[in-house]
C-alpha positions as a LaTeX table, in Angstrom:
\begin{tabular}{lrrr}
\hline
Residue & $x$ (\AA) & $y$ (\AA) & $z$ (\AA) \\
\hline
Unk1 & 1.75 & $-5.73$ & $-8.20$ \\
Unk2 & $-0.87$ & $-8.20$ & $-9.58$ \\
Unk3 & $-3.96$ & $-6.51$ & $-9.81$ \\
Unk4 & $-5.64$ & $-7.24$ & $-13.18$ \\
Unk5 & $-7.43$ & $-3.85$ & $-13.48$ \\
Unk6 & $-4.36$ & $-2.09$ & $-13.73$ \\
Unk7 & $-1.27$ & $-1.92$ & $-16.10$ \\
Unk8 & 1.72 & $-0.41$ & $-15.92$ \\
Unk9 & 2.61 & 1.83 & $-19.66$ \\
Unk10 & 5.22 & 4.47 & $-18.80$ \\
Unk11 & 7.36 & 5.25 & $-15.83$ \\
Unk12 & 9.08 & 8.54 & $-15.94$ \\
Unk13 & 11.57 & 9.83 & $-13.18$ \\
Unk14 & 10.39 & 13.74 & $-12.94$ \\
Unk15 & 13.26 & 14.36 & $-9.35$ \\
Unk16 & 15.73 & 12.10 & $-7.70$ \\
Unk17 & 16.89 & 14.64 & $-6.12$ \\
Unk18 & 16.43 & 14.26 & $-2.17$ \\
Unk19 & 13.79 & 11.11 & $-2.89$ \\
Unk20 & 12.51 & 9.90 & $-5.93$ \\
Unk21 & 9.17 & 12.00 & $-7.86$ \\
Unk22 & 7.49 & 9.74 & $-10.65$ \\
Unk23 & 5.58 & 10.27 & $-13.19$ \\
Unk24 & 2.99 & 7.10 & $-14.19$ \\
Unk25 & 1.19 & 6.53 & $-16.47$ \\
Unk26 & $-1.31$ & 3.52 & $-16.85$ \\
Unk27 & $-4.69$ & 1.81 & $-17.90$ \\
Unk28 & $-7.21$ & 1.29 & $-15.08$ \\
Unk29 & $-10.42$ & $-1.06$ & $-15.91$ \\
Unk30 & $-13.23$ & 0.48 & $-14.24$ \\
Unk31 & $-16.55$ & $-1.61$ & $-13.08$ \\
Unk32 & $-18.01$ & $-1.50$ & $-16.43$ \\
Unk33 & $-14.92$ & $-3.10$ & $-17.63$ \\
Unk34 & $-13.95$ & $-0.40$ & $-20.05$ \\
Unk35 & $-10.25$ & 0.57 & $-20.12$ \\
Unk36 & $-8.70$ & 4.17 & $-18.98$ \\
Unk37 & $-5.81$ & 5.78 & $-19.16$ \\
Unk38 & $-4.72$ & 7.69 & $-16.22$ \\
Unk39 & $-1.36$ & 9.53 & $-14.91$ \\
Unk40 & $-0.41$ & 9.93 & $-11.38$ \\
Unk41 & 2.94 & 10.93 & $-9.46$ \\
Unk42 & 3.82 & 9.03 & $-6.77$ \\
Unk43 & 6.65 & 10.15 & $-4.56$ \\
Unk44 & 9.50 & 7.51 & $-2.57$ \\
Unk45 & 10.91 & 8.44 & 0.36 \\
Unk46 & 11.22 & 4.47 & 1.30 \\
Unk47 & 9.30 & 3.52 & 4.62 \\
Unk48 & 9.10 & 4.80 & 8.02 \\
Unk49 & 8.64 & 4.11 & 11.60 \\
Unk50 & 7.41 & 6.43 & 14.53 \\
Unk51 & 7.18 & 5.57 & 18.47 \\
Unk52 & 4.84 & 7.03 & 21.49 \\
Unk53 & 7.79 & 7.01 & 24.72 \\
Unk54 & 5.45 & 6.62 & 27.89 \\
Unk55 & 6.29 & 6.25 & 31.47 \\
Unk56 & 3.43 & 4.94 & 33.09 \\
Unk57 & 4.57 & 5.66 & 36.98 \\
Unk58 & 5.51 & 9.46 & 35.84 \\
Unk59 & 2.36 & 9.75 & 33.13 \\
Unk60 & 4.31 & 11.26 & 30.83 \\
Unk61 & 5.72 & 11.09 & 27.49 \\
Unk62 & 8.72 & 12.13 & 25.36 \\
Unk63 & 7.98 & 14.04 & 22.13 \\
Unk64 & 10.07 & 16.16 & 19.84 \\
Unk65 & 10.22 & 19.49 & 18.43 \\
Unk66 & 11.88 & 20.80 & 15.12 \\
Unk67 & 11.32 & 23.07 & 12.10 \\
Unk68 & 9.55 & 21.32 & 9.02 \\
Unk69 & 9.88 & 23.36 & 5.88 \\
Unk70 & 7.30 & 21.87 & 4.34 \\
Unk71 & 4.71 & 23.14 & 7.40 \\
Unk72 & 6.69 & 26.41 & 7.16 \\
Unk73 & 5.42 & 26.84 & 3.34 \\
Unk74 & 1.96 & 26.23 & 4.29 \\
Unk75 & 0.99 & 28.35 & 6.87 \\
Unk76 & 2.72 & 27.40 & 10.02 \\
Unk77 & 4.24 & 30.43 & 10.85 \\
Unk78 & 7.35 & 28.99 & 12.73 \\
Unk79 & 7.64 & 25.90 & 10.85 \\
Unk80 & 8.20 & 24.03 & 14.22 \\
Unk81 & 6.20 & 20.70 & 14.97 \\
Unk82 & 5.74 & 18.59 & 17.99 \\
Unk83 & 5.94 & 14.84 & 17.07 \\
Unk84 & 6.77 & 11.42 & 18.49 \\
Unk85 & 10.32 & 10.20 & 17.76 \\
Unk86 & 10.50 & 9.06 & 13.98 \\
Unk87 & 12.63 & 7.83 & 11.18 \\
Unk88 & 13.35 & 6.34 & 7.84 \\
Unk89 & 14.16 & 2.61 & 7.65 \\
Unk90 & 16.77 & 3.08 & 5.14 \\
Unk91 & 18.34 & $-0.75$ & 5.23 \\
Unk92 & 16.70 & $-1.31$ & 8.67 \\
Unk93 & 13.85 & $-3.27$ & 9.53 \\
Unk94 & 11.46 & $-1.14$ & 11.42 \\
Unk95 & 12.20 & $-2.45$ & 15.06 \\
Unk96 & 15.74 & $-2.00$ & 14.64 \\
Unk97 & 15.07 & 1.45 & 12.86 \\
Unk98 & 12.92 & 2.79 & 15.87 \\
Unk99 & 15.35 & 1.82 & 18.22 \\
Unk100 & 18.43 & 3.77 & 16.75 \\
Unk101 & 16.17 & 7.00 & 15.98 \\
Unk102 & 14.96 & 6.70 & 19.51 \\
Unk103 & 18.60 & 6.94 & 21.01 \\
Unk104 & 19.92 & 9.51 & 18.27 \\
Unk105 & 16.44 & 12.09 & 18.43 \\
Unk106 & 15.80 & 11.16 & 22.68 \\
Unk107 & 18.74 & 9.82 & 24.25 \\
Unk108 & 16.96 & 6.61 & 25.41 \\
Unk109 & 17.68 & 3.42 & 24.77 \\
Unk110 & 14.87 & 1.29 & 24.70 \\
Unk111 & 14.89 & $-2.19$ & 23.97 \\
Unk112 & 11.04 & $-3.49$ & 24.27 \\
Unk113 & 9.18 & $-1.89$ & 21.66 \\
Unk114 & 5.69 & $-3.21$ & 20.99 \\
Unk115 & 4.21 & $-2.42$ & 17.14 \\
Unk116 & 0.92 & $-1.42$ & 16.91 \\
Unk117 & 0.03 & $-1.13$ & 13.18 \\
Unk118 & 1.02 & $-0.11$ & 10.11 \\
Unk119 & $-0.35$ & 2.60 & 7.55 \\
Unk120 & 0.23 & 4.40 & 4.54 \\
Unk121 & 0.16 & 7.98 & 5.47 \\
Unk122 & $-0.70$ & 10.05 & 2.33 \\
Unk123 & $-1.88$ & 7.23 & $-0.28$ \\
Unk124 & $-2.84$ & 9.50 & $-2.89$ \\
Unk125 & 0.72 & 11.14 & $-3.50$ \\
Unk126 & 3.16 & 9.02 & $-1.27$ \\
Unk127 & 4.51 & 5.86 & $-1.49$ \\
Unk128 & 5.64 & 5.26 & 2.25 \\
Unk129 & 4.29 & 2.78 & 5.18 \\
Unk130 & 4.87 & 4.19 & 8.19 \\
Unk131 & 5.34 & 1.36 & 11.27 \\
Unk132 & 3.73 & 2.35 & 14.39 \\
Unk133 & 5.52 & 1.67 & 17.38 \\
Unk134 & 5.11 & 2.15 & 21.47 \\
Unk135 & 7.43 & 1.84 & 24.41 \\
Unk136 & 8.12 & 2.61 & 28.23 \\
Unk137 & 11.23 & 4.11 & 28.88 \\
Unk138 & 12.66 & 5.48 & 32.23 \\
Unk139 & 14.79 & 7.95 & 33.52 \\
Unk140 & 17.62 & 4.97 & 33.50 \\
Unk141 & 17.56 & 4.21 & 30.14 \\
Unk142 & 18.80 & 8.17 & 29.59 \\
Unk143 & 22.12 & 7.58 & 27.76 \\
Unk144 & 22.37 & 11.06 & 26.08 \\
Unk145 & 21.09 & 14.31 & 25.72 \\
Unk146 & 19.43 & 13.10 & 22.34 \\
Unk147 & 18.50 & 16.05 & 19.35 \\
Unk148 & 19.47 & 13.92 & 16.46 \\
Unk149 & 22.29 & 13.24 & 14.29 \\
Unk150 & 24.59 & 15.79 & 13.44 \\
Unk151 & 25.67 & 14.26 & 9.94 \\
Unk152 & 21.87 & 14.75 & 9.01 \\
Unk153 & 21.45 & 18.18 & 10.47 \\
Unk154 & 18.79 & 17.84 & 12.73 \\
Unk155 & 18.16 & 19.97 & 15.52 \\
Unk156 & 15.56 & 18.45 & 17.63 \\
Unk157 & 14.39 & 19.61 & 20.89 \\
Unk158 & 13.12 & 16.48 & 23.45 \\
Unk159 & 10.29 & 17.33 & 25.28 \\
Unk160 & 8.78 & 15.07 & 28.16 \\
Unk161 & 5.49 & 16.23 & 28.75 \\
Unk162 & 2.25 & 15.00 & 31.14 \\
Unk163 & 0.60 & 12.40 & 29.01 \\
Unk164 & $-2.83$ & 14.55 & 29.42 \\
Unk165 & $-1.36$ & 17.90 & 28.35 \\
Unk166 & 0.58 & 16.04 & 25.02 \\
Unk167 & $-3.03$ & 14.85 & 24.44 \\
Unk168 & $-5.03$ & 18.25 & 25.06 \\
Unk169 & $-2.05$ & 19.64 & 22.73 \\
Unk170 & $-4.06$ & 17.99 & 19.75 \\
Unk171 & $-7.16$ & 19.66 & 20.25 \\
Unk172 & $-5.40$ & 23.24 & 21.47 \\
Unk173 & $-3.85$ & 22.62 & 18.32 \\
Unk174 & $-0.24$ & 22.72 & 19.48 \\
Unk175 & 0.06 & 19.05 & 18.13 \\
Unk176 & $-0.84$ & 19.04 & 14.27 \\
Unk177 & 1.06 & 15.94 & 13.57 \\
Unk178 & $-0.82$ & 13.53 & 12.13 \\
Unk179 & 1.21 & 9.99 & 12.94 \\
Unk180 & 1.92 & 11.98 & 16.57 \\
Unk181 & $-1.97$ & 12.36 & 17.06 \\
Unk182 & $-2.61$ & 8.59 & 16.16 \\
Unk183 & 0.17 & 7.39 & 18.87 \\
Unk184 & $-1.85$ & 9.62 & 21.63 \\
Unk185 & $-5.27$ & 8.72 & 20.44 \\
Unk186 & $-4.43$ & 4.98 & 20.91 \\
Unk187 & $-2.50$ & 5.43 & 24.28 \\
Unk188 & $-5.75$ & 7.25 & 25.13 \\
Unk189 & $-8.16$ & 4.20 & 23.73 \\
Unk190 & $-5.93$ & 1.68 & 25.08 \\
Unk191 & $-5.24$ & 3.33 & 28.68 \\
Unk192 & $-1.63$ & 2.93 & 28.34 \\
Unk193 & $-0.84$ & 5.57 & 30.51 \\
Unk194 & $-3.89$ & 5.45 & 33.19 \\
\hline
\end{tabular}
């Protein structure tokens, strides 16, 4: 942190209860180089990574499905969400973190994975980076049936979809996923799956 403008008075810890909710408070210099005092929370959940499974000979790709509480509380009647294969990096780095999520939420194990970029998903309220990944898989890199880990309760459903009805899903609005409708938008752009 070593922008000038800004510093640092107060940092509170509001929940550390699943992640980490803080409360900051600091002086920003604005252009006219007078001093304000603002407060903001910012909430951890530590960094991410997220993957687009294509097969380019079948056109398809693997996505998930499984409730999200927090979609659930705002409007989504089932809470259930279609997404690409995702994870947090805990002490992983990200290529090593996509890898293991793939196997435990898909079944496959991939080994070539190819990042694509790298962007902070919610700026204004969350601290997290979220690594962008894609890979091919194939019906021989199947090692199980996938759904996640038990130990975290997760009950994911694997879907393996036609690339071109995963990518009509976004504007059917089946697919509300934000980081899952950047992986298909740059498949799309980049003709991964032609």
């Amino acid at each position: 942190m070593t922008n000038p403008a800004i510093e640092i008075k107060n940092i509170e810890v509001l929940s550390n209860n699943w992640y980490t909710l803080r409360k900051i408070t600091f002086e920003y210099q604005k252009k006219d180089k007078t001093w304000q005092t603002q407060v903001r929370e910012a909430y951890d959940r530590g960094n991410g990574a997220v993957i687009l499974l294509y097969n380019k000979s079948t056109k398809n790709v693997i996505l998930t499905r499984q409730f999200r509480m927090p979609t659930f509380m705002n409007g989504n009647e089932t809470g259930m969400m279609i997404e690409a294969c995702a994870g947090l990096l805990d002490e992983n780095n990200a290529e090593d973190c996509i890898r293991k999520e793939t196997e435990e939420e898909t079944g496959y194990s991939v080994k070539d994975v190819q990042k694509i970029f790298e962007v902070y998903m919610s700026p204004g309220s969350v601290t997290e980076i979220l690594y962008f990944f894609v890979g091919e898989y194939s019906k021989e890199m199947k090692i199980n049936e996938g759904g996640g880990a038990a130990d975290e309760q997760e009950n994911i459903e694997v879907l393996e979809l036609p690339f071109e009805k995963a990518y009509n899903m976004i504007a059917s609005g089946e697919i509300k996923d934000a980081k899952t409708i950047m992986l298909l938008q740059h498949a799309k752009i980049n003709k991964l799956i032609d």
